[in-house]
Every structure is written in structure tokens, then in C-alpha cells.
N, C-alpha and C positions, 0 to 999 in steps of 0.2 A: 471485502469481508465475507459475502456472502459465496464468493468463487474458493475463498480460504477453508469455509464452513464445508462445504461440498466434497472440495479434494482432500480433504479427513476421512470423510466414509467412502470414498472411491480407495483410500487407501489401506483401508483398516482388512483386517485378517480376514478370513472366508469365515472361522468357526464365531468370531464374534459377530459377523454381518447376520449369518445365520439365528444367534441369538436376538439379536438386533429386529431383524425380521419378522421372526416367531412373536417375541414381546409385542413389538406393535401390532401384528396380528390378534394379537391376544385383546390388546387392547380397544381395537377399531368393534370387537365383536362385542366388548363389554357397553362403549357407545350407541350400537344398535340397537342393545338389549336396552341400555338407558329410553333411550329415543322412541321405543315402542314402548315402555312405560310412564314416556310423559304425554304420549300419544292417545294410549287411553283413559290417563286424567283431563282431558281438552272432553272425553266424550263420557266420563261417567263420571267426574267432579268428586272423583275418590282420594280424601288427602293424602293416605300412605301412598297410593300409586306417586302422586309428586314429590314425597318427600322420597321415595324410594330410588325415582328414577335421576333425581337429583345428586344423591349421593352417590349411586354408581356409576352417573357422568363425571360428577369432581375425582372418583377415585381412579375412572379410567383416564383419564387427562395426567391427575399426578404421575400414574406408572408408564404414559408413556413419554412424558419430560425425563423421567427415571430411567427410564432404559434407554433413551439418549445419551443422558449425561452420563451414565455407568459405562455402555460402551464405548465412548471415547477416552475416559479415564480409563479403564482395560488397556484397550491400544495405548495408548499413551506409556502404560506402565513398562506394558512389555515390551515396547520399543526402545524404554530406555533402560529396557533390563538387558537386553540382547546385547548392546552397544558396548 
């Protein structure tokens, strides 16, 4: 399953991978930014800092399940649009 999982995005389009890329990129930075604001609720017991850094870790985590599952639905589409 998990070799099945792999050689999908081994085989998925350049222009999608790209997006695919970019998104999770996008994403990983928004985790950081999370991480370093729950980082200094540990050191200055500011509630918004955690509710803050909370939310934009759930919403970076959603978008990049989301641009997972978008870009294989994409490839998917267009593959069996080409056919």
C-alpha cells in the first residue's frame, strides 16, 4: 500500500508536483511560525500566544492533508481525461 502511495507522486505531473511542493512548503512555514508561538507561551504563560499558535498548527496540518489529497485527485483527473 504504502509502495502503491509513493508511485502516485513519483508519477503525477511536474506542474502538479510543483504545486504539491510549493503548498507543503507553504505549510511547513506556517508549523514553524505555529511552534515558535507555542514556544513562547511555555515562557510567558500568554493565553492568546496558545490559542494562537494552536490554531495555525490545526490549520497548517489541514492544508497540507489538502494539498495531498487535491493533488492526486488533479493527476487522477487528468489522466483519465487524456485516456
Amino acid at each position: 500500500m504504502k509502495k502503491l502511495f509513493l508511485n502516485e507522486f513519483k508519477a503525477m505531473d511536474s506542474s502538479i508536483q510543483n504545486v504539491l511542493q510549493s503548498g507543503l512548503k507553504f505549510c511547513f512555514v506556517l508549523c514553524l511560525i505555529a511552534t515558535f508561538s507555542l514556544t513562547i507561551y511555555l515562557t510567558v504563560h500568554n493565553p492568546y500566544s496558545f490559542y494562537f499558535g494552536i490554531n495555525i498548527l490545526s490549520s497548517a496540518l489541514f492544508f497540507s492533508v489538502f494539498f495531498v489529497i487535491c493533488s492526486v485527485f488533479v493527476d487522477t483527473i487528468r489522466g483519465h481525461k487524456e485516456k
